[in-house]
C-alpha positions as CSV (number, residue, x, y, z in Angstrom):
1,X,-37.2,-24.7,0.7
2,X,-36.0,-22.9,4.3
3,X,-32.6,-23.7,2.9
4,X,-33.0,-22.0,-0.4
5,X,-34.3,-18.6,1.1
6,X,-31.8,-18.5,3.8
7,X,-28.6,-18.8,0.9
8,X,-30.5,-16.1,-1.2
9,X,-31.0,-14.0,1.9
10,X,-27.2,-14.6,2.5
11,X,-26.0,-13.8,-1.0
12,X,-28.1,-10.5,-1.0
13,X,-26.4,-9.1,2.3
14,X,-23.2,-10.1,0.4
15,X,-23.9,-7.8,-2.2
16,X,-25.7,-5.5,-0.8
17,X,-22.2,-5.4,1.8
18,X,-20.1,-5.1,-1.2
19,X,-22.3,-2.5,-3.0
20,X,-22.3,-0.4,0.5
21,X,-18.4,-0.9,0.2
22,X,-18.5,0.8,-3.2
23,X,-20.5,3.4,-2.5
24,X,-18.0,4.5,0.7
25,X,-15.1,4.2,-1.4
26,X,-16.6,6.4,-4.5
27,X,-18.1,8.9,-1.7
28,X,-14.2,9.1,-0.1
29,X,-13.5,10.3,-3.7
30,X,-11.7,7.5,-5.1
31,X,-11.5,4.7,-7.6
32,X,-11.9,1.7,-7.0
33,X,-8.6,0.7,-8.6
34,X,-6.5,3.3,-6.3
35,X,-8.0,1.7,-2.9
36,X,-6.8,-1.8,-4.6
37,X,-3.6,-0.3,-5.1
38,X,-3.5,0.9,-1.7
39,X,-4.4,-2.1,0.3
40,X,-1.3,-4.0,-1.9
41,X,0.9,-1.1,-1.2
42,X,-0.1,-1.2,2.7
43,X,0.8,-4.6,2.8
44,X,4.4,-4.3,0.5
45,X,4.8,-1.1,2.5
46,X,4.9,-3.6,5.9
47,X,7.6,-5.4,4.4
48,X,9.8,-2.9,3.5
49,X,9.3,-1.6,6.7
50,X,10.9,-4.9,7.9
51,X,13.5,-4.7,5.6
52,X,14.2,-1.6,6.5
53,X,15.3,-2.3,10.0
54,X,17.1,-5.1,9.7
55,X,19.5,-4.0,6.7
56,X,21.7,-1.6,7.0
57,X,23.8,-2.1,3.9
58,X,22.2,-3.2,1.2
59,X,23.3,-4.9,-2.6
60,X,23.1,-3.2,-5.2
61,X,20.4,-5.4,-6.4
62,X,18.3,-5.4,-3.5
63,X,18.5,-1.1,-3.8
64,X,17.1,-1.4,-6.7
65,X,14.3,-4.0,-5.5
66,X,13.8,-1.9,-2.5
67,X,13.7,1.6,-4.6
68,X,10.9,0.3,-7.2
69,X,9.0,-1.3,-4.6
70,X,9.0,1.7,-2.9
71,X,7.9,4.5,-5.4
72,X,5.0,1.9,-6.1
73,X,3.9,2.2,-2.3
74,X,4.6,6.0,-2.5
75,X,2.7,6.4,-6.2
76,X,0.1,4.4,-4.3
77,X,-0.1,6.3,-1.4
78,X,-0.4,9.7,-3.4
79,X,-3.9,8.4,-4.9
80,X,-5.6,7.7,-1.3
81,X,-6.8,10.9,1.4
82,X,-4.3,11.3,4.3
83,X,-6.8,10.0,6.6
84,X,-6.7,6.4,5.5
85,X,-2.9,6.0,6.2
86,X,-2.8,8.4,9.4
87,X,-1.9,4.6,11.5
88,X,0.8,3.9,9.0
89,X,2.7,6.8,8.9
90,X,5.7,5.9,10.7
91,X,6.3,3.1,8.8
92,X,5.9,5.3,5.5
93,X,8.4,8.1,6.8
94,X,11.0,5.3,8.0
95,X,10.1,3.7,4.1
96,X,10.7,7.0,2.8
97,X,13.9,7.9,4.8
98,X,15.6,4.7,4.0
99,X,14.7,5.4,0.4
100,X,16.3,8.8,0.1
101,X,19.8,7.2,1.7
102,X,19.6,4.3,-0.8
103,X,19.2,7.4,-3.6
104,X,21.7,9.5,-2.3
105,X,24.3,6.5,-1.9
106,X,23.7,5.2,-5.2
107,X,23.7,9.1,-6.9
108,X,27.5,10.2,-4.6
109,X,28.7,6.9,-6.1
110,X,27.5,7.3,-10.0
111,X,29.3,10.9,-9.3
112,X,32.2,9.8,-8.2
């Protein structure tokens, strides 16, 4: 019987966490779906981040891979307050940077 009380105790913090969790989020202003959007984009943005630094010269292909990836991280980005991304905005402006050479390269050559 102990047993049984304690797990319902448990599973009510848990949603009573996850409700709390809501509430933050809808008081910050947002959806729910845009702060999901952002935590996948934080962690894609992390990658290309990577990316970033260690190719200088990219395919073709993987422009094109990199330059969707990254206008889903930016879209995502848009949708969120300033202050959630304030940590990762480095990484962001070197994502963004290496995104504006990729276009640039890819427009001076489909203008050549």
């Amino acid at each position: 019987m102990i047993i049984y009380t304690i797990v319902y105790l448990l599973l009510f913090v848990i949603f009573a966490l996850v409700a709390y969790a809501i509430l933050q989020i809808k008081m910050f202003g947002m959806k729910i779906k845009d702060f999901w959007s952002f935590i996948e984009a934080n962690q894609m943005l992390d990658k290309l981040y990577k990316f970033a630094r260690q190719y200088e010269n990219m395919s073709p292909q993987e422009q094109i891979i990199y330059l969707s990836e990254a206008e889903k991280i930016f879209k995502a980005f848009d949708n969120v307050p300033d202050a959630l991304w304030e940590e990762e905005y480095d990484k962001y402006k070197m994502v963004l940077s290496k995104y504006k050479d990729i276009k640039m390269i890819r427009w001076a050559e489909e203008n050549k």
